[in-house]
N, C-alpha and C positions, 0 to 999 in steps of 0.2 A: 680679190676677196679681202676683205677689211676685217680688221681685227679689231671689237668693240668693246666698251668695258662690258661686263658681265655675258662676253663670248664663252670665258671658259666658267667648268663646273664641275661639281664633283657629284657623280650618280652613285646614288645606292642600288642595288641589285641584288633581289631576293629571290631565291631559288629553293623550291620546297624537295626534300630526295623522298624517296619511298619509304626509306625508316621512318617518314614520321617529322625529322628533323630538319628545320629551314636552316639556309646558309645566306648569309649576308657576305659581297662583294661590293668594294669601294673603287671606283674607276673617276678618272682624271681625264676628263673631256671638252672637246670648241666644240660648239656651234655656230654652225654658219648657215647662211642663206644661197640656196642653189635656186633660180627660177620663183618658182612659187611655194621651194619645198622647202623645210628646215631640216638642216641634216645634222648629225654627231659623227666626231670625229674620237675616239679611244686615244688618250695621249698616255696612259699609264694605268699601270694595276697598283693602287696603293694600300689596298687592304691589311698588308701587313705592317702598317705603323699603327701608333699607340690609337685609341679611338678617338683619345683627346687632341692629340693632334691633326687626326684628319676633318674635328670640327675645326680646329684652327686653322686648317685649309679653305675650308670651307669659306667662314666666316672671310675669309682675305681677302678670297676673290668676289668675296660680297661688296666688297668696300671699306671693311672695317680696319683700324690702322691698331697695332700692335707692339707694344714697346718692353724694351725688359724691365723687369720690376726696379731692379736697381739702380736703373737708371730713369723710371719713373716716378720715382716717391722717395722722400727721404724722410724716415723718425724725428721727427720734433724732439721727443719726450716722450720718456715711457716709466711710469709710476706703478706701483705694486698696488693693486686693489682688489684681489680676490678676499683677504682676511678682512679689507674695509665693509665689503659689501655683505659678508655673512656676519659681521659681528652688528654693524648696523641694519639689516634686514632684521635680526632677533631683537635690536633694539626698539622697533617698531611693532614686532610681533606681539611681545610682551608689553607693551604699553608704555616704558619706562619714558619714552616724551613728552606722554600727553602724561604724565603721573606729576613728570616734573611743573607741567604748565600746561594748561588746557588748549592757550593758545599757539602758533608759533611767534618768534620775537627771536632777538640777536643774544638776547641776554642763555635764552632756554637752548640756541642752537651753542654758543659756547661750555655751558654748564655739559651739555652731550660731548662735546670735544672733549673737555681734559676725562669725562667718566671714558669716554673709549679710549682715549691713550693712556690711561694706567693699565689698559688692558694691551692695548696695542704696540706702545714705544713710552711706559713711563720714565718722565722726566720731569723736570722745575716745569716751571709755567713759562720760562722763557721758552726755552726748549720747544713745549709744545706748543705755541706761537709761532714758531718757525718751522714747524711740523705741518702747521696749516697753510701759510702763507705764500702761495701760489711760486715767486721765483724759489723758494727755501725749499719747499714740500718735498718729502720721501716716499710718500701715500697717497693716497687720491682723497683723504679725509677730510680737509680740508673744501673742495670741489663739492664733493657729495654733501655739504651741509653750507654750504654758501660762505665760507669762512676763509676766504683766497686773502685777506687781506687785513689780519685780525692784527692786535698789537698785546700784548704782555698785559699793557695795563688795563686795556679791553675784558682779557680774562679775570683779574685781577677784582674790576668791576661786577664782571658776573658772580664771582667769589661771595660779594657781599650780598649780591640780589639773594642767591641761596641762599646763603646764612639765614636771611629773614624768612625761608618761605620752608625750613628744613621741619617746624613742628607743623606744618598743613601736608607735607607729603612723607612724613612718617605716621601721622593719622591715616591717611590712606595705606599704608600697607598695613599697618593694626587693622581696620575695617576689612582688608582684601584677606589678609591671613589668619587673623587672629576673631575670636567669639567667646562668647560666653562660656567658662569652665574649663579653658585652653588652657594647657601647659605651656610655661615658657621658660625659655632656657637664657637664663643672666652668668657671663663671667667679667670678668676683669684684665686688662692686660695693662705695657706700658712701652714707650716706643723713644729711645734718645732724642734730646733734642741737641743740633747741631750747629744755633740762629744763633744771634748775639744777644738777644734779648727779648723774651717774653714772660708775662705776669704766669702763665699755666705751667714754663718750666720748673722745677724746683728740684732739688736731690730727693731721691727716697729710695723704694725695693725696685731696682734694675731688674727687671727679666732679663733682659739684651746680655748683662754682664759686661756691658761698656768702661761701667766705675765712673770714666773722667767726664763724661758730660749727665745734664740733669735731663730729667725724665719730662712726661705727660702721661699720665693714667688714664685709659681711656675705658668704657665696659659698653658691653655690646649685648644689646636683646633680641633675643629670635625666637621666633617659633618651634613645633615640635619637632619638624620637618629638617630644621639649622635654617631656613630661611630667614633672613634680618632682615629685623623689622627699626630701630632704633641705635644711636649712635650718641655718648655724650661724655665728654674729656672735662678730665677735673684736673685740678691742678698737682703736679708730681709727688708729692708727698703727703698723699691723699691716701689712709690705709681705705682698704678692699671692701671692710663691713661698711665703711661710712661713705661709700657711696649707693648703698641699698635703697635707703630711706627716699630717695631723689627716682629711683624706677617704681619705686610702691606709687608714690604719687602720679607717675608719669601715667602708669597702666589703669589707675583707678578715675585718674582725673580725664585727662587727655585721652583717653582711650575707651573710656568710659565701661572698662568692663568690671563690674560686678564679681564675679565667683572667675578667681583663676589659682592655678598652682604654680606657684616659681619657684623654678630646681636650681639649685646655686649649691658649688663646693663647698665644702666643709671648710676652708676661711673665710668663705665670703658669710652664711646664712649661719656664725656663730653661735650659741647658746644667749649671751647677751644680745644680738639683734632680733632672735625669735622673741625672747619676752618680750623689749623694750618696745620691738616695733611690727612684726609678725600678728604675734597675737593680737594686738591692738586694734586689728582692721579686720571687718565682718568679711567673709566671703574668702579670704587669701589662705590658702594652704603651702606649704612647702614641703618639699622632698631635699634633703642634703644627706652628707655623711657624720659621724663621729671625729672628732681630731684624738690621734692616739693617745692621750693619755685619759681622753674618756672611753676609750676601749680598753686600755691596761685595767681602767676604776672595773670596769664588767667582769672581767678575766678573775680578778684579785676578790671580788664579789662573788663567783662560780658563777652567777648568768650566766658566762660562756663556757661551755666546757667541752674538752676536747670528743667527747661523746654525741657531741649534734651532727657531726659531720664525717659519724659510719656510713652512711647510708643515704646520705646529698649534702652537695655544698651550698647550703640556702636553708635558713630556719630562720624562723618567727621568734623572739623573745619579748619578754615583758621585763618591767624594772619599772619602781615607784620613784627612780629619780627621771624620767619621763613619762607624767601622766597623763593619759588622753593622745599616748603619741602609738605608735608601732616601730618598733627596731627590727630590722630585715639584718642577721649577720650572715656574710657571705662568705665562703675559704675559695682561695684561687691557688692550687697547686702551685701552677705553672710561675703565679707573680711570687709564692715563696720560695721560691727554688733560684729567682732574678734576684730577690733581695738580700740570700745568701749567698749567692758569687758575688753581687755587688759589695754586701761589707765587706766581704774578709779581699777584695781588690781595695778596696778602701784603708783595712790596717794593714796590709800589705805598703801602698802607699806613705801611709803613715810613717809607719817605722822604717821605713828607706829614707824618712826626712831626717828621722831623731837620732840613728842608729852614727852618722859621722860624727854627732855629740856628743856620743857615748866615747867615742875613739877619741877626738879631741882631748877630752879632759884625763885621759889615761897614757897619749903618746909624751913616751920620755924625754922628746926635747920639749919645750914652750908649750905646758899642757896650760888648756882652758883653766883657769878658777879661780874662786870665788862664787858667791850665790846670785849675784846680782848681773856677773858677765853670764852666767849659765842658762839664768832665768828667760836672760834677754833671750839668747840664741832661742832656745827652747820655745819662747810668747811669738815667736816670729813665724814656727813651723805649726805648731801643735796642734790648731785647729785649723789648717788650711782644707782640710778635707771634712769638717765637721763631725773631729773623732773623738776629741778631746775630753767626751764627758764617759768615754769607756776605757782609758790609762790611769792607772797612778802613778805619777811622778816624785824622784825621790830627789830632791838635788840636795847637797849637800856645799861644803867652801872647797873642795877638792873631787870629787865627783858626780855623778848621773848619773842614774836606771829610769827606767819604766816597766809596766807590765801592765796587760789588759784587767782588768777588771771581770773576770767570768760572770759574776752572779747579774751583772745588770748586761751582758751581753746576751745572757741565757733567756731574762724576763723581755729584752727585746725580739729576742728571734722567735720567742713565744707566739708574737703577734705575725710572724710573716704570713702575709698571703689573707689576714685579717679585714674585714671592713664593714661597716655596721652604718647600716642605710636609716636615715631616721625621716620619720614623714607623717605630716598629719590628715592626710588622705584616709577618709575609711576606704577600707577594702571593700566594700559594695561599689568605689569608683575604680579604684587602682587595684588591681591584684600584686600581691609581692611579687613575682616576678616581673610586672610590668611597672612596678614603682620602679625595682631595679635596672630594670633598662631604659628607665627614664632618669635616673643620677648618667646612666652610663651614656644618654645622648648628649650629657656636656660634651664629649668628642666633637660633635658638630661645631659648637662656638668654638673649639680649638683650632679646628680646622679650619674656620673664618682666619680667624688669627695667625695662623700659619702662613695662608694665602695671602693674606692684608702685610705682612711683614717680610718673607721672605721669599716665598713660591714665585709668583704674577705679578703682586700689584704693586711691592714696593714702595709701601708708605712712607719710610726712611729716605734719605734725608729730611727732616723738618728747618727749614729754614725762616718762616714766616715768624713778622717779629707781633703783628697785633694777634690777638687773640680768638677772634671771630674768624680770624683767615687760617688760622690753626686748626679750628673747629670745621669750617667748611670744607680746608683738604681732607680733612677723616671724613667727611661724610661724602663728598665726590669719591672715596675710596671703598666707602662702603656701599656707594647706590653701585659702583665699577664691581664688587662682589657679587653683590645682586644678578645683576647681568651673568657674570661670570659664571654662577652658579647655574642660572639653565642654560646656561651653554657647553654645559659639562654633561649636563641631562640626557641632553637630546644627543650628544657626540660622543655619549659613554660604550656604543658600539664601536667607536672608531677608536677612540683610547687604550690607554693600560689601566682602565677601570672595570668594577663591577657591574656590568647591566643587568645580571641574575641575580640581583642581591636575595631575592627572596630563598631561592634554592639554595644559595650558601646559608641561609639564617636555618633552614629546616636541616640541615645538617648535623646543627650545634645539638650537645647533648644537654645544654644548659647554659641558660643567660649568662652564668657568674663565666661559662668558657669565654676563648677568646674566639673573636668571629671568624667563622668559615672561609677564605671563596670558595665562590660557586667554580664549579666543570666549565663554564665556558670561559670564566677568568681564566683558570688555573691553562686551559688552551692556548689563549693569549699569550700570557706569558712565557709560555713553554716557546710555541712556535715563533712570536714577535707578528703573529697575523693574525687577523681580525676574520670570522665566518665566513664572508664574503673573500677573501683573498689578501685583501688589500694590506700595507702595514700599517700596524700598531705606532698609534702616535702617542705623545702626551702630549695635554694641552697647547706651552708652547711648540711643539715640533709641527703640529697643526695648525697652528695660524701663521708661522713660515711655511707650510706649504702651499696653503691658501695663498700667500702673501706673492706668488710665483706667478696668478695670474695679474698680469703687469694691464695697462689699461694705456694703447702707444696712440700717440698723435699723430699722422702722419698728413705730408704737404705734397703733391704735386711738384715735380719739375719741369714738365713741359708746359709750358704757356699755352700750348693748342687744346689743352687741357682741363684745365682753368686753375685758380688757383687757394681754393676754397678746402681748407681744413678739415680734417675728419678724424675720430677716430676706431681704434679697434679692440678688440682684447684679447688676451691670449686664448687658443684652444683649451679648457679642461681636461683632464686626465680624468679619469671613469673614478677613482678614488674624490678627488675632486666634489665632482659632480654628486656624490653619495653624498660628502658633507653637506650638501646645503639641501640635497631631497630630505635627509636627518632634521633640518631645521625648517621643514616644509616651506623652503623657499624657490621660487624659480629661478633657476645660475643664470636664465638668458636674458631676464626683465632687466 
């Protein structure tokens, strides 16, 4: 009897019982040839191995040859691209490609690079050169947009194509977001510079509180929404109102809209830029606030009197030194209750500066004096806290006091918690409440700013010495916002944000309050998990998670095998996979 390939086999054997329930049995059997008969011979019961195994049995004695994994295949490379593939999938969703360029070209896939790595790994532009560039790469970024082999000055390049095409696709997001009688939301911010030399840095008002390096001023336009729409850098020493006049034109010319209202803080939309340049333009309305000491002129006038605000924090006033306007003044408990623990931390402060001055000039050995050694010490501390205009100082050639000043502390704390909305919306468009929440959607541009500076996108360092390439990293930083922004949208189930915003806002007992969360934040927070189970991320903790499906190369070791490259990605985790159902994307495309 001859033992042939595919004598032996593995039978299945099904056997039905009377409960109803069939039984499957796995047997390990030859066949062979008796005369004219084919017979089976039973060599084993293997039913009790795994089931995957006894097809691996199977499959063996089929012919098929079987190797260990690890000694079959070895990992090339393996790159992080699950956060590449969801941040660029929403990049495609939302249009931000074809926004930037209808066609594709090298120039539009670069411009896409440095926008996703401010989001992704920002860094210089070297940096992210080597972020794409196939032997360098940490990401699959570079892959996924044909960019394996970019150079610095490549990007550098595309730099300047922006630059020229940045007022054609800030038109288009004016057309896409903005209309006719749209409100828009203008602030101003300012960001160090750290280059050796550029025309736009100059010294002026440091937000940052750097002091030693000069500035770039930069102001930012958006929608009602906080969506940005506009991006435009003046040079640092550039005050706040005098760059209005440059968005009035931008919105009226370039944007071509007719009837809009622009909300701008109370240093930006001054009393001189309403006259000089406001009223000057048909259709433009504005909503700002008062600067305190056109609120102290109300107070001192009785307009405001502590009697508006028995009975709500929100009343209507009138006053002939704004005619044709409406004044919304608003009380906020809560903000004057902060701005009295804040000063008296403040004179507290203070006088912990002044208070060894005092001692100085009174201790028995080598006491301080003179008026002019006093003065100095004194000009040195006095107003490091901006307090200096509520002490009287008494110095003398032999000693120092001080003492607060009550009467102008008093007429200050009068105002706490004050604020006076001024607008020349009729109320047939804006109701005073909604005026009011419309000063108060300057939060939004803030929160640009926030994000643009320190959060994600980290605009800082600036290092670029021409001016245009200054210009176009703030705008590659703000089209990276843009992004960023619906991508916080669609993930704000998965976040530590509010996806109930609306139920938190129906909470509030009133605009002038401060905002709610909603029950489903406030759960969030509580528990660190999200309705679904999953945890609570923030932004970046989620795109390091994401970042974990790795995308691996893997090569053939057996030659009998071939030797043809392929690769694979990691399994998703169900949380995973939720983030990009979230971005209505397919995880497996």
């Amino acid at each position: 009897m001859s033992r042939k390939k595919g004598s032996f086999h593995v039978a299945k054997i099904s056997r039905k019982h009377k409960n109803g329930k069939t039984y499957h049995s796995y047997l390990l059997r030859r066949s062979y040839r008796q005369g004219n008969k084919v017979k089976h011979q039973t060599l084993g019961n293997i039913s009790h191995l795994p089931l995957e195994i006894i097809e691996m049995i199977r499959a063996t004695l089929k012919g098929e040859r079987f190797i260990q994994a690890s000694k079959a295949f070895e990992v090339v490379r393996s790159l992080p691209h699950g956060h590449v593939a969801a941040v660029l999938g929403m990049t495609r969703c939302i249009g931000l490609d074809s926004l930037i360029a209808s066609r594709p070209c090298k120039e539009r896939s670069c411009v896409l690079a440095m926008t996703l790595a401010r989001i992704l790994s920002p860094g210089s532009k070297l940096a992210t050169a080597r972020e794409l560039n196939s032997e360098t790469a940490s990401c699959t970024l570079g892959e996924e947009l044909g960019l394996e082999a970019v150079y610095d000055n490549e990007l550098y390049q595309a730099m300047d194509w922006l630059q020229k095409r940045q007022r054609r696709i800030e038109n288009k997001l004016a057309k896409k977001h903005l209309g006719e009688g749209s409100l828009i939301l203008y602030d101003v911010t300012s960001s160090y510079y750290t280059g050796a030399c550029c025309a736009l840095a100059q010294y002026g008002h440091d937000r940052d509180k750097n002091g030693s390096c000069p500035i770039i001023v930069y102001g930012l336009l958006c929608s009602e929404k906080g969506c940005p729409i506009a991006v435009e850098v003046f040079t640092g020493n550039t005050a706040d109102p005098k760059t209005l006049s440059a968005q009035i034109e931008k919105i009226r010319r370039r944007f071509a809209i007719k009837r809009v209202v622009l909300v701008g803080d109370r240093g930006m939309l001054t009393s001189r830029r309403i006259e000089q340049e406001c009223r000057q333009v048909e259709g433009l309305d504005w909503i700002t606030a008062l600067r305190a000491p056109a609120v102290a002129a109300l107070v001192r006038q009785k307009v405001i009197q502590p009697g508006l605000f028995d009975q709500t924090d929100l009343a209507r006033i009138d006053s002939p030194d704004y005619p044709g306007e409406r004044l919304i003044v608003c009380r906020n408990p809560f903000l004057a209750e902060e701005r009295k623990r804040k000063r008296e931390e403040l004179f507290a402060a203070t006088e912990k500066l002044l208070e060894p001055i005092v001692k100085a000039t009174g201790r028995p050995q080598r006491p301080l004096k003179g008026k002019d050694k006093i003065g100095l010490r004194v000009g040195k501390v006095i107003n490091r806290y901006k307090m200096a205009k509520h002490f009287e100082l008494r110095i003398t050639e032999e000693s120092f006091s001080f003492e607060r000043i009550h009467h102008k502390i008093a007429s200050e704390a009068a105002l706490d918690g004050l604020y006076v909305i001024r607008t020349s919306v009729r109320e047939e468009r804006l109701s005073d409440v909604s005026t009011v929440q419309a000063y108060k959607d300057l939060s939004k541009v803030e929160r640009a700013f926030r994000c643009l500076k320190t959060v994600d996108l980290k605009v800082r360092p600036i290092y670029h010495r021409k001016s245009d390439r200054v210009r176009a990293h703030l705008f590659i930083c703000m089209l990276a916002y843009y992004l960023e922004r619906h991508l916080r949208q669609r993930w704000a189930p998965l976040l530590f944000e509010d996806h109930d915003k609306a139920a938190g806002q129906a909470q509030r007992c009133s605009v002038v309050a401060a905002a709610q969360p909603s029950q489903k934040a406030k759960g969030k927070a509580q528990s660190k998990r999200t309705e679904e189970g999953f945890a609570a991320h923030s932004f970046a903790t989620l795109l390091k998670d994401l970042g974990t499906i790795a995308r691996n190369r893997l090569r053939p070791l057996d030659s009998g095998i071939g030797d043809h490259e392929f690769s694979m990605e990691t399994k998703m985790t169900a949380s995973q996979r939720h983030a990009f159902e979230l971005l209505k994307l397919n995880p497996s495309a």
